[in-house]
One Martini backbone bead per residue (centre of mass of N, CA, C, O) as a GRO file, in nm:
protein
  316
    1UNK     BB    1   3.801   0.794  -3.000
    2UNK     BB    2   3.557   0.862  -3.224
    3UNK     BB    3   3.502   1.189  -3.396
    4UNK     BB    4   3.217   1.411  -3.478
    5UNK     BB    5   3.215   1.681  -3.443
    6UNK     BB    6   3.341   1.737  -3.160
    7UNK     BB    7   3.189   1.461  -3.094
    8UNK     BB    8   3.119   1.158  -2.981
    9UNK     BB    9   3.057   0.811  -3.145
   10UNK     BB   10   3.241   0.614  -3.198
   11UNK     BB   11   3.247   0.314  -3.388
   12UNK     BB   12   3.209   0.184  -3.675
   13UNK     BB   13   2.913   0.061  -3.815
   14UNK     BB   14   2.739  -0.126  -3.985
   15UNK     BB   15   2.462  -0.181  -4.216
   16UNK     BB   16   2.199  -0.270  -4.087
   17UNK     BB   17   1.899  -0.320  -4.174
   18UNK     BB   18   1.752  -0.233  -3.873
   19UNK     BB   19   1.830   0.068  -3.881
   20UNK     BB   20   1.710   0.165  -4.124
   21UNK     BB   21   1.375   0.347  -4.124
   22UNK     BB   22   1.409   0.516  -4.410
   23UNK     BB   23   1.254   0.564  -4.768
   24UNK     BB   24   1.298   0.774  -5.045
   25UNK     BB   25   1.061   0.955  -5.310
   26UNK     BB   26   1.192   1.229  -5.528
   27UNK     BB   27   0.956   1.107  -5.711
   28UNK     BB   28   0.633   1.191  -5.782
   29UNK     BB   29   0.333   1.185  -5.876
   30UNK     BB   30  -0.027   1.237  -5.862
   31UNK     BB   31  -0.138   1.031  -6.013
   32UNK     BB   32  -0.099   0.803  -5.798
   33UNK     BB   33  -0.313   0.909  -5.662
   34UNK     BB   34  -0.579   0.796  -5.472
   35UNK     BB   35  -0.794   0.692  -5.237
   36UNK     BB   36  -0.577   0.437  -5.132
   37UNK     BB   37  -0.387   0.479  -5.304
   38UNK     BB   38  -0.021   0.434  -5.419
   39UNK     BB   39   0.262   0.511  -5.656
   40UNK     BB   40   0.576   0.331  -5.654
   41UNK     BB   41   0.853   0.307  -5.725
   42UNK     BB   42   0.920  -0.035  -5.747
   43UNK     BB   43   0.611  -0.114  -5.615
   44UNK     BB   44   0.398   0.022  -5.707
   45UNK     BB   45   0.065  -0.058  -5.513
   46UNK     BB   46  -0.046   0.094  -5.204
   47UNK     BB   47  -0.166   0.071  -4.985
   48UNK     BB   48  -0.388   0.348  -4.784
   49UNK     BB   49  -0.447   0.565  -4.502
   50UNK     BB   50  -0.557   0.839  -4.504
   51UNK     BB   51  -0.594   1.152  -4.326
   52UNK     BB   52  -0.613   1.363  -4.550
   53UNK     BB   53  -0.701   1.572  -4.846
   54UNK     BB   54  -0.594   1.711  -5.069
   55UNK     BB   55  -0.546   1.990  -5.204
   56UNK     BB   56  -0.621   2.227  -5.446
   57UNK     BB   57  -0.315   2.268  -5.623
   58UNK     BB   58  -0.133   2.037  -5.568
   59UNK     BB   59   0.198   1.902  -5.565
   60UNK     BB   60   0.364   1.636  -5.587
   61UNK     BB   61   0.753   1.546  -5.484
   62UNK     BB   62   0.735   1.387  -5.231
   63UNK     BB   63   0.839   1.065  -5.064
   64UNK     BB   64   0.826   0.925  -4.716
   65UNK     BB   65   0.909   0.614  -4.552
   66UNK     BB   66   0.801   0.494  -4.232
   67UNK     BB   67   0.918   0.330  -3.974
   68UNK     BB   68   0.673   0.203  -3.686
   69UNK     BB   69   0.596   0.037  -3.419
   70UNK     BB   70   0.254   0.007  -3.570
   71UNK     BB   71   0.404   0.108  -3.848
   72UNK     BB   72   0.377   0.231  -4.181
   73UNK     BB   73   0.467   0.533  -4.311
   74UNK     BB   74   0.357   0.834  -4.509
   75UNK     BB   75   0.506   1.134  -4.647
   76UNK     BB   76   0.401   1.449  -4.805
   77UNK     BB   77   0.481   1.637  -5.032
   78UNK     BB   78   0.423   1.980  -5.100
   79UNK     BB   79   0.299   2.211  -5.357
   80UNK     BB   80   0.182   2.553  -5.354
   81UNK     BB   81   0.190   2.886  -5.539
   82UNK     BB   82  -0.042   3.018  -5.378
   83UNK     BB   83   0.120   3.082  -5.145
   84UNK     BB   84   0.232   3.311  -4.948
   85UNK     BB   85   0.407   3.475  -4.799
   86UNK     BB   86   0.474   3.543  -4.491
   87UNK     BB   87   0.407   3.710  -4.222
   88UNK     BB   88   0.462   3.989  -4.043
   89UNK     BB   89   0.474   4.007  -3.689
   90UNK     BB   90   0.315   4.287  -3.558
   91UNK     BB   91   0.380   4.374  -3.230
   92UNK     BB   92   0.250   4.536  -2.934
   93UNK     BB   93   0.353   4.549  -2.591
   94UNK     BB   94   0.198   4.498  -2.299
   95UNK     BB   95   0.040   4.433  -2.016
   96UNK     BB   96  -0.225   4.279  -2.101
   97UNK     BB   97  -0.064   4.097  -2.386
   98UNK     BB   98   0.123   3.987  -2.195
   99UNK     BB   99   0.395   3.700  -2.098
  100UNK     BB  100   0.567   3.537  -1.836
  101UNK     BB  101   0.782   3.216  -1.896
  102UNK     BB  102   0.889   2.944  -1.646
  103UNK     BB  103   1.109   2.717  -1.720
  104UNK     BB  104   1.030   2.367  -1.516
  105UNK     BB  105   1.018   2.100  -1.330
  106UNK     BB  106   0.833   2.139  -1.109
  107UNK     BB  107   0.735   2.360  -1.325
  108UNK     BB  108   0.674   2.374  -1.647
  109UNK     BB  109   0.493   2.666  -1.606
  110UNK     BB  110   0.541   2.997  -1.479
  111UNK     BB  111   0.330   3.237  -1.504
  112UNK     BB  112   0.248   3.605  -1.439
  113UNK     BB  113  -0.025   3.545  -1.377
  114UNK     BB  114  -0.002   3.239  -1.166
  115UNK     BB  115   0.040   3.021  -1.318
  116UNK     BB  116   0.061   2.649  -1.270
  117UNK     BB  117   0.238   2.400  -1.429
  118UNK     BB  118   0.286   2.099  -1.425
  119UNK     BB  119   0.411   1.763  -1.517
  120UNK     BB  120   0.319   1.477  -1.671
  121UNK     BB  121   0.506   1.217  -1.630
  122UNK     BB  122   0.479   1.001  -1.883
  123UNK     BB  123   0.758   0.826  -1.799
  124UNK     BB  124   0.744   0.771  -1.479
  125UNK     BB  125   0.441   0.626  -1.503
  126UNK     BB  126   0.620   0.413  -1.748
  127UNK     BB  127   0.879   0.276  -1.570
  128UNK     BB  128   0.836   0.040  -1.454
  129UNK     BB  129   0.690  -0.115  -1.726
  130UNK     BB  130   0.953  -0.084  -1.875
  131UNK     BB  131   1.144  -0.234  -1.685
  132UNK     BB  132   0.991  -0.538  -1.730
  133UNK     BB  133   1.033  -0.541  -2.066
  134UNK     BB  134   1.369  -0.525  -2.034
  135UNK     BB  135   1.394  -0.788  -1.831
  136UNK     BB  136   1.258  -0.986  -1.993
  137UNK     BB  137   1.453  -0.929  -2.261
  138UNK     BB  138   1.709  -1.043  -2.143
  139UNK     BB  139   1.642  -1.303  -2.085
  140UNK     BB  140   1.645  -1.367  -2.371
  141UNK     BB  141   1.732  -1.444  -2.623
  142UNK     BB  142   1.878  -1.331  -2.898
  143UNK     BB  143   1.701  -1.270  -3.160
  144UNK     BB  144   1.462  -1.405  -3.119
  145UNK     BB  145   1.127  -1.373  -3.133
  146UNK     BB  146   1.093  -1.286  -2.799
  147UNK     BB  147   1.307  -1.052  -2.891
  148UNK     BB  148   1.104  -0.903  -3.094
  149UNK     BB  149   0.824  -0.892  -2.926
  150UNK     BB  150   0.941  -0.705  -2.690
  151UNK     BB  151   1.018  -0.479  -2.855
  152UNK     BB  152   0.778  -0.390  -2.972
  153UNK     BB  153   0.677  -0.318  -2.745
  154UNK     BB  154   0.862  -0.093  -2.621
  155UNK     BB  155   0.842   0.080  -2.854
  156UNK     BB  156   0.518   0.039  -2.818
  157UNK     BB  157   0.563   0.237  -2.525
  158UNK     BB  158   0.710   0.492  -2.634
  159UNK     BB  159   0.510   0.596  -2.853
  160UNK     BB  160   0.324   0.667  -2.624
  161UNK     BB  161   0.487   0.875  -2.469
  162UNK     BB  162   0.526   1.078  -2.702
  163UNK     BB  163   0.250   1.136  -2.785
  164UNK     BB  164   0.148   1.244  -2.510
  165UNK     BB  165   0.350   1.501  -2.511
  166UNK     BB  166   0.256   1.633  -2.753
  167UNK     BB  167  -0.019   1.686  -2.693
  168UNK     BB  168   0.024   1.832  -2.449
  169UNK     BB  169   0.171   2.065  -2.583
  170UNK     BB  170  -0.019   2.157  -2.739
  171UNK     BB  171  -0.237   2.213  -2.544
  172UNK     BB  172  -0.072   2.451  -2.409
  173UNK     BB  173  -0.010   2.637  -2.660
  174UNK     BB  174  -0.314   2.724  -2.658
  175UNK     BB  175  -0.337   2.855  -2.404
  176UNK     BB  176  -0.158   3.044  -2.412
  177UNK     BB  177  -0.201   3.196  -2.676
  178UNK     BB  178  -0.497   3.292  -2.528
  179UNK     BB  179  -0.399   3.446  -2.343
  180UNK     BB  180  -0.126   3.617  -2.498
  181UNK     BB  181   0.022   3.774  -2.764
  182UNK     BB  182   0.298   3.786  -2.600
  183UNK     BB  183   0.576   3.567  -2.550
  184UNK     BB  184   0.772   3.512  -2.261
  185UNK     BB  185   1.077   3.315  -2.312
  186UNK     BB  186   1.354   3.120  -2.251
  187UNK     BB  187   1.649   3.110  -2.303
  188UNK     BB  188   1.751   2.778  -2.362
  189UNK     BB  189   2.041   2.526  -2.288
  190UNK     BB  190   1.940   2.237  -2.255
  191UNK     BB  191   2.250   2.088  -2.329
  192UNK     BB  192   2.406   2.244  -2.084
  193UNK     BB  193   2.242   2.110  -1.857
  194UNK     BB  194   2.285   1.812  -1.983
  195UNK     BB  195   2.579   1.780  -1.901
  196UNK     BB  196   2.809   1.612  -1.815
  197UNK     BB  197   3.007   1.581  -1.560
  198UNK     BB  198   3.303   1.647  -1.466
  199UNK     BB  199   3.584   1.476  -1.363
  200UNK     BB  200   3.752   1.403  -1.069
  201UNK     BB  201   4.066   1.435  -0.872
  202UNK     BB  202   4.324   1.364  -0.715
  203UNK     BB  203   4.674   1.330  -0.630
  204UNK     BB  204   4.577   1.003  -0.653
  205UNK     BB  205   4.382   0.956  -0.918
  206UNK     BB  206   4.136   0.953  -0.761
  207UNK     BB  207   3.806   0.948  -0.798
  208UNK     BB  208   3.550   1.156  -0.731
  209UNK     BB  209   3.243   1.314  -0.609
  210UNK     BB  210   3.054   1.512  -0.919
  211UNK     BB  211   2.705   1.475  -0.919
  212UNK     BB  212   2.612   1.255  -1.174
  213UNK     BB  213   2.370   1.100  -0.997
  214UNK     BB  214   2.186   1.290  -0.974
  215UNK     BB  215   2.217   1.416  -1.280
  216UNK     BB  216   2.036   1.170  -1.411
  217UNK     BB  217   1.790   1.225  -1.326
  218UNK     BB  218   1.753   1.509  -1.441
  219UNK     BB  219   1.770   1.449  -1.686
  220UNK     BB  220   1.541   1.295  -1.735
  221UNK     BB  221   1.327   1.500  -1.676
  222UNK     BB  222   1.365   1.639  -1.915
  223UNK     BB  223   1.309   1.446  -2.127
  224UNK     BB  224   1.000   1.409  -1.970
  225UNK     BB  225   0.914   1.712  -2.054
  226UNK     BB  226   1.026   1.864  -2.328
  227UNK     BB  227   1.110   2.150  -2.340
  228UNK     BB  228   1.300   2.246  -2.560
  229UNK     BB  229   1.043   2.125  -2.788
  230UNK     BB  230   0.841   2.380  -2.689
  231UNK     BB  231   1.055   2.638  -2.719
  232UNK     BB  232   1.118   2.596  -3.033
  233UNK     BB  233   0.867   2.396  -3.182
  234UNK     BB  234   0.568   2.462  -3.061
  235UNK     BB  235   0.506   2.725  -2.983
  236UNK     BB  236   0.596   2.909  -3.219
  237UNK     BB  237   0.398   2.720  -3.449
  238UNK     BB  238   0.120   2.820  -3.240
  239UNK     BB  239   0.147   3.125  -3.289
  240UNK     BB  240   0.194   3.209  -3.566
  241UNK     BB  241  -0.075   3.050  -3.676
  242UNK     BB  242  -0.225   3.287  -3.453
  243UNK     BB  243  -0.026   3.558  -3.420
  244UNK     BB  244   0.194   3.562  -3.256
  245UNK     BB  245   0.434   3.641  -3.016
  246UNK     BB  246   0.779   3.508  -2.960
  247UNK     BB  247   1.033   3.608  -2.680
  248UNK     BB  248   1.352   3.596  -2.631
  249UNK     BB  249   1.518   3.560  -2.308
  250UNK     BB  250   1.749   3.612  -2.116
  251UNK     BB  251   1.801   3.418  -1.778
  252UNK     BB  252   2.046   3.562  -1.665
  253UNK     BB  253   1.878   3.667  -1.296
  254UNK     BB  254   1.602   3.576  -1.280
  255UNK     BB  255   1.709   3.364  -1.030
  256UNK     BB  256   1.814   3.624  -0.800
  257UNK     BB  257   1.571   3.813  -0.839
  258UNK     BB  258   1.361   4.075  -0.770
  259UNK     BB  259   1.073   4.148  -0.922
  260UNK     BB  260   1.001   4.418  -0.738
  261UNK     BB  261   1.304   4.560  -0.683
  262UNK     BB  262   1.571   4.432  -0.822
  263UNK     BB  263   1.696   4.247  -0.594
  264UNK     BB  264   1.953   4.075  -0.467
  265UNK     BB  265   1.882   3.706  -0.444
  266UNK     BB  266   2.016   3.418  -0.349
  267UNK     BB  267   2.007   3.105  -0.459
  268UNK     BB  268   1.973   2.759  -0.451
  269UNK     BB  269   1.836   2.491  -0.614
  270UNK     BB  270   1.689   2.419  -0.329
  271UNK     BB  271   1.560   2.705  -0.348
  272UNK     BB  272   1.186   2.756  -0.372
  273UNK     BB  273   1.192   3.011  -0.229
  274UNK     BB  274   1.083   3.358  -0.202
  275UNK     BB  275   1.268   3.586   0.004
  276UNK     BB  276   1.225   3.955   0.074
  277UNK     BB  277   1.279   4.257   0.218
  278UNK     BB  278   1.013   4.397   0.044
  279UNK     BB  279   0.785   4.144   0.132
  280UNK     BB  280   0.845   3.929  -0.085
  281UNK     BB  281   0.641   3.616  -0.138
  282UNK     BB  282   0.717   3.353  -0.332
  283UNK     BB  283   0.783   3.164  -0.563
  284UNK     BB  284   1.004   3.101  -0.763
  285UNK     BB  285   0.898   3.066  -1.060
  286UNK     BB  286   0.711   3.312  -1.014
  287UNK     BB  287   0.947   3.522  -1.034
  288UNK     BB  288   1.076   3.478  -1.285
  289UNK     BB  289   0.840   3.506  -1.450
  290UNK     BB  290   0.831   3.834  -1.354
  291UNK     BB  291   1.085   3.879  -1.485
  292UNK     BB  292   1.066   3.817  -1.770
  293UNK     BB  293   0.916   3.984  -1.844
  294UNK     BB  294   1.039   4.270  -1.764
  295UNK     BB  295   1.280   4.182  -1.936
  296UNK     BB  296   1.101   4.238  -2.186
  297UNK     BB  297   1.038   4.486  -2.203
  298UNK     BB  298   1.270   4.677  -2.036
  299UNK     BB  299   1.210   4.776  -1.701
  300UNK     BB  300   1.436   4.550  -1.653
  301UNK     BB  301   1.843   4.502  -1.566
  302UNK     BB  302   2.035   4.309  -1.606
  303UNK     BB  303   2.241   4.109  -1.635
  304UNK     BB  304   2.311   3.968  -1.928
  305UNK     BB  305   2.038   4.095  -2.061
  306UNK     BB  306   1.774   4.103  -2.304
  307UNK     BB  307   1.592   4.343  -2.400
  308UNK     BB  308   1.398   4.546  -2.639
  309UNK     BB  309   1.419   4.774  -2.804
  310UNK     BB  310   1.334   5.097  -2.769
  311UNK     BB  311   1.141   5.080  -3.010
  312UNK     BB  312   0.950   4.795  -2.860
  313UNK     BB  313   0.865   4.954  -2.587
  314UNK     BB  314   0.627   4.982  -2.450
  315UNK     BB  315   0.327   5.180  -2.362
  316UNK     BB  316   0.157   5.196  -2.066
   0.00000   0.00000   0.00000
């Protein structure tokens, strides 16, 4: 097998028409943009949709031209000399302005304030449709019309789950930093839960099962809530926007301890319920969020835990 960066790739591949969709313009005029029109080197004049006006002040310095499912887009980038540096966010994390959030399949956000919020499965609901206009492409001929027009629907119906799940991302991402100022939410190495399990043998060399078939569906569901993207791009982008402030906690003991005494609880994947002998009893995944909090105050101290340093400690 081929490896690029110590991890597989495949064999070297043509350069095939259809394979790149995306070709930039390194210098674009200002004076080419019109009211519906650009002027691009070599194309000439294209018309196009504005989406919104260019500031006062700004000057176009690239365009990047990219074809998706329903249509080509247009993106320009912009300089504006007048923007400032950015600023830091300077918060002290308090009892009343802070949340622990914690991220998972079964619920999307457990915050430590008792919100519970579910993942809206927006490719499971759209995975029958989808699997049968796969079935319906593979019977036609490769290549044909027929497999050119069923590419673009199936195309144009992951486009229509990725922005469902986007929009949904916003809008989770603006109600939480309207709850609290500061959101301590899990250092997650989404990457690392969803790796292939090694193969198993025994002693005659036959495979054995190594729960590879079951971690695939899981691994969909993952891809299908879209956490990654959510604890690295989308909370941190509107937070700073609205001057929040995001921390990230190391995760390592959240699931395994009581938020309340900070005894050791140990429970497998399938035990969703926390049950401690000081009397708590509360959901797995709201046990996690209360004990994120705590571990990001400095309050409690686990194993492998990384809390705020003594001097960003909040005080009572």
């Amino acid at each position: 097998m081929y490896k690029s960066n110590g991890k597989r790739s495949g064999k070297p591949r043509f350069k095939a028409k259809h394979r790149y969709r995306t070709f930039a313009f390194p210098r674009v005029k200002s004076e080419g943009l019109q009211a519906n029109r650009v002027t691009l080197p070599k194309l000439g004049d294209i018309k196009y949709i504005k989406h919104r006006p260019i500031p006062e002040g700004c000057s176009v310095k690239r365009a990047c031209v990219t074809k998706k499912a329903d249509g080509f887009y247009i993106t320009l980038t912009l300089e504006d000399k007048s923007v400032p540096d950015k600023p830091t966010i300077a918060l002290k994390p308090t009892e009343t302005n802070s949340i622990g959030i914690d991220a998972g399949l079964e619920y999307f956000a457990a915050c430590s304030d008792g919100t519970m919020i579910e993942p809206p499965k927006f490719f499971r609901k759209s995975e029958d449709g989808l699997a049968k206009l796969q079935r319906k492409r593979d019977s036609r001929k490769k290549g044909s019309t027929a497999t050119r027009k069923l590419n673009s629907r199936i195309a144009k119906l992951h486009q229509r789950i990725a922005r469902q799940r986007k929009q949904w991302h916003f809008e989770l991402a603006n109600s939480l930093i309207d709850k609290a100022s500061v959101l301590f939410v899990e250092d997650l190495k989404v990457s690392n839960m969803t790796r292939r399990n090694k193969p198993k043998q025994d002693a005659d060399g036959k495979f054995l099962p190594n729960g590879q078939a079951s971690k695939s569906g899981r691994n969909k569901s993952f891809a299908d809530a879209g956490i990654a993207g959510f604890l690295t791009e989308v909370l941190p982008y509107k937070a700073e926007k609205a001057g929040r402030l995001v921390v990230k906690v190391n995760p390592a003991g959240t699931s395994q301890h009581c938020a309340m005494c900070l005894s050791r609880v140990p429970k497998e994947l399938s035990d969703r319920w926390h049950e401690c002998a000081c009397g708590a009893s509360m959901p797995r995944d709201l046990n996690s969020g209360i004990l994120i909090k705590k571990v990001g105050f400095g309050v409690a101290s686990l194993k492998k835990a990384n809390p705020l340093a003594p001097e960003e400690k909040p005080t009572p």
